[in-house]
C-alpha positions as CSV (number, residue, x, y, z in Angstrom):
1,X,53.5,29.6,-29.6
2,X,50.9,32.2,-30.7
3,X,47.5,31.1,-30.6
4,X,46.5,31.2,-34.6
5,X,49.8,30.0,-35.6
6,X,48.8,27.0,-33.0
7,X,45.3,26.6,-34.9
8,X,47.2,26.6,-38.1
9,X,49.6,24.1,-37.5
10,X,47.4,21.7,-35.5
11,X,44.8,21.9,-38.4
12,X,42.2,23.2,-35.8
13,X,42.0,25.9,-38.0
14,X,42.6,25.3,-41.8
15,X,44.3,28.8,-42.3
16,X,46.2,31.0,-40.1
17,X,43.8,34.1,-41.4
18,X,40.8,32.3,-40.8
19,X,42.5,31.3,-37.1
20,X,43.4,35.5,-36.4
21,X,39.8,36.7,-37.8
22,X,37.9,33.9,-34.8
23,X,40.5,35.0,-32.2
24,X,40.0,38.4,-32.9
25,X,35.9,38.2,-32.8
26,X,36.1,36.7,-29.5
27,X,35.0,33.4,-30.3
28,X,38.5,31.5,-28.5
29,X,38.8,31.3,-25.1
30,X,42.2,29.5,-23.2
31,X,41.2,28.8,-19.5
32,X,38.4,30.6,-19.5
33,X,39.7,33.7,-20.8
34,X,38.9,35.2,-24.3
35,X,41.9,35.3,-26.2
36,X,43.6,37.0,-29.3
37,X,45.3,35.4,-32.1
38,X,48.8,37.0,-30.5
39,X,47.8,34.9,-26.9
40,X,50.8,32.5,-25.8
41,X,49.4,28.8,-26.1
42,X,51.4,26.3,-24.3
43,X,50.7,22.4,-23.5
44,X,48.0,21.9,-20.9
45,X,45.7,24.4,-21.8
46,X,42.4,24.8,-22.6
47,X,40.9,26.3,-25.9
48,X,37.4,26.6,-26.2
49,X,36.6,27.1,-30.4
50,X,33.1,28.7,-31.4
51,X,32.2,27.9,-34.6
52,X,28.8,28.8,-35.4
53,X,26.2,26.6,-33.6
54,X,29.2,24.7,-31.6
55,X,31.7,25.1,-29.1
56,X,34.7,22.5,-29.5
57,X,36.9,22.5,-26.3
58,X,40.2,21.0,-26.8
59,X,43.4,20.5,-24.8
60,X,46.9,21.3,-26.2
61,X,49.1,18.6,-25.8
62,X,52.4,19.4,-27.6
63,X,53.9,22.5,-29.6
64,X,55.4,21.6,-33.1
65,X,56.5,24.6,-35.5
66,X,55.6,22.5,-38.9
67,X,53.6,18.9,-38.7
68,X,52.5,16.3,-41.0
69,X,48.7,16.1,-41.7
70,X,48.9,12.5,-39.9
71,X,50.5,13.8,-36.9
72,X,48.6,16.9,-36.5
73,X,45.8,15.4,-34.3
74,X,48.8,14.3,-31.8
75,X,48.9,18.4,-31.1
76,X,45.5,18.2,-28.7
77,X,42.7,16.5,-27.6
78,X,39.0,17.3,-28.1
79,X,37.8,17.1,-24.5
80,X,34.2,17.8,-25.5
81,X,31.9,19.0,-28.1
82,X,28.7,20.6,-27.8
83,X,25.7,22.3,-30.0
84,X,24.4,25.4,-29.2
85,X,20.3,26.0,-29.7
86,X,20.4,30.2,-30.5
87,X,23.4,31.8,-32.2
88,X,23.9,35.2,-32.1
89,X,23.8,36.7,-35.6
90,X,27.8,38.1,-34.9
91,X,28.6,34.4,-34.4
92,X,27.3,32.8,-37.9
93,X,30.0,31.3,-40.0
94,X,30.0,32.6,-43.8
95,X,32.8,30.7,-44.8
96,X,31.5,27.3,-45.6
């Protein structure tokens, strides 16, 4: 499954446009390795979300094409949080 569809569906990411414009700034990473929103995401990997002054790494558990709002959380695990002191300017969320 691509990567922002992935976001999307798992409610990572609210929208699939917001999901594409973070992959495409270079602020998702799976295994280590900065991704695009077109990246392959399957279960057992490791996305590593900036979003502004804090990196959420999570673990994908299990692919669905549509979910429920209650059984989206099912899609991954957060395997850690944590708040970053300096963000770059490029990094700062305008969206909230």
């Amino acid at each position: 499954m691509r990567l922002d569809k992935f976001l999307k569906v798992s409610r990572l990411i609210k929208r699939r446009t917001l999901a594409k414009q973070v992959a495409d700034q270079g602020r998702i990473t799976i295994n280590g390795k900065v991704s695009k929103a077109s990246s392959v995401v399957k279960p057992g990997d490791e996305l590593a979300i900036r979003f502004g002054q804090k990196i959420v790494t999570a673990k994908v558990e299990l692919l669905k094409e549509s979910t429920k709002k209650e059984d989206a959380a099912s899609m991954f695990t957060i395997v850690k949080e944590e708040k970053l002191e300096k963000v770059e300017p490029e990094f700062v969320d305008d969206e909230d």
